[in-house]
N, C-alpha and C positions, 0 to 999 in steps of 0.2 A: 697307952692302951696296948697291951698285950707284950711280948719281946723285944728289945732294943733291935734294932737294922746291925746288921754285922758284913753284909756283903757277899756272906757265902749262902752257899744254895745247898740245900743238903735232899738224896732222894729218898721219896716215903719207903721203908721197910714194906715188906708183901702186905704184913697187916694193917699198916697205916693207909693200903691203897686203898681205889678205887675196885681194882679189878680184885681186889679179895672178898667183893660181895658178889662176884659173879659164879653160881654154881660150877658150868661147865664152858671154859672160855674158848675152848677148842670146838664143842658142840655150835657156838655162838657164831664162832668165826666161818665156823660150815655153811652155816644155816645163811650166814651175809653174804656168803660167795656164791649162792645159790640162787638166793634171791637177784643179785646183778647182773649173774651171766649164765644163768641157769644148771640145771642137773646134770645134765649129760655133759654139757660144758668141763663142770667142778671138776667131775670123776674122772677126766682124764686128764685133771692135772698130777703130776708129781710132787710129794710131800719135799721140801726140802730141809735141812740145817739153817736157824738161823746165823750161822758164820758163812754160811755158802752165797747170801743174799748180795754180797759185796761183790765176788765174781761174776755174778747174773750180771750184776750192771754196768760193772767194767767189761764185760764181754758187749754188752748193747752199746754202750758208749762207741768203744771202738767200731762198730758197726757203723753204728750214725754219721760219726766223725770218716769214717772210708768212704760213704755213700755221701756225705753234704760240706767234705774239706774243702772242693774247689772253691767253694762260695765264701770260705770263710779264710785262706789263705794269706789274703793281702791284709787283713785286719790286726791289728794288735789291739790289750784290752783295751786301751782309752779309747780305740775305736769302736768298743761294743754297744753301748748305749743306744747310740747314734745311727749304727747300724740297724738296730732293731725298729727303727720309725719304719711304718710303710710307706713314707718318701725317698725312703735310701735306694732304691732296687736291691738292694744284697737277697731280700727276703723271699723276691720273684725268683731268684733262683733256685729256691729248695722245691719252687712246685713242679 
């Protein structure tokens, strides 16, 4: 039934997609931002690049990780899991 399994993945061209039934996906995407955190909210955000998206969050990152290092300092990853139970106290210290 249908094409042999090959193991690659291959991504839909624009009009193979989904989003190529949608009239206006910018209009769409306004109208969802609007709806969650309202009008006045929207309109003062800044439009950006999506290649710009990737410094947004490595800038928050960095942020995070200044603001919540101490807590996570002594851990290496095999201790991460484990740190995340709220038995560990690691996690009382980010409040």
């Amino acid at each position: 039934m249908g094409a042999a399994a090959t193991g690659e993945v291959s991504t839909p061209q624009a009009a193979d997609s989904a989003a190529a039934l949608l009239r206006d996906p910018g209009a769409l995407e306004l109208r969802l931002l609007e709806s969650s955190f309202g009008t006045e909210a929207v309109s003062r955000l800044e439009t950006i690049n999506w290649e710009q998206t990737g410094e947004l969050y490595a800038t928050e990152g960095d942020a995070l990780a200044e603001q919540h290092g101490r807590a996570f300092r002594h851990l290496t990853v095999v201790d991460a899991p484990g740190a995340a139970a709220p038995s560990h106290g690691t996690l009382s210290l980010l409040r």
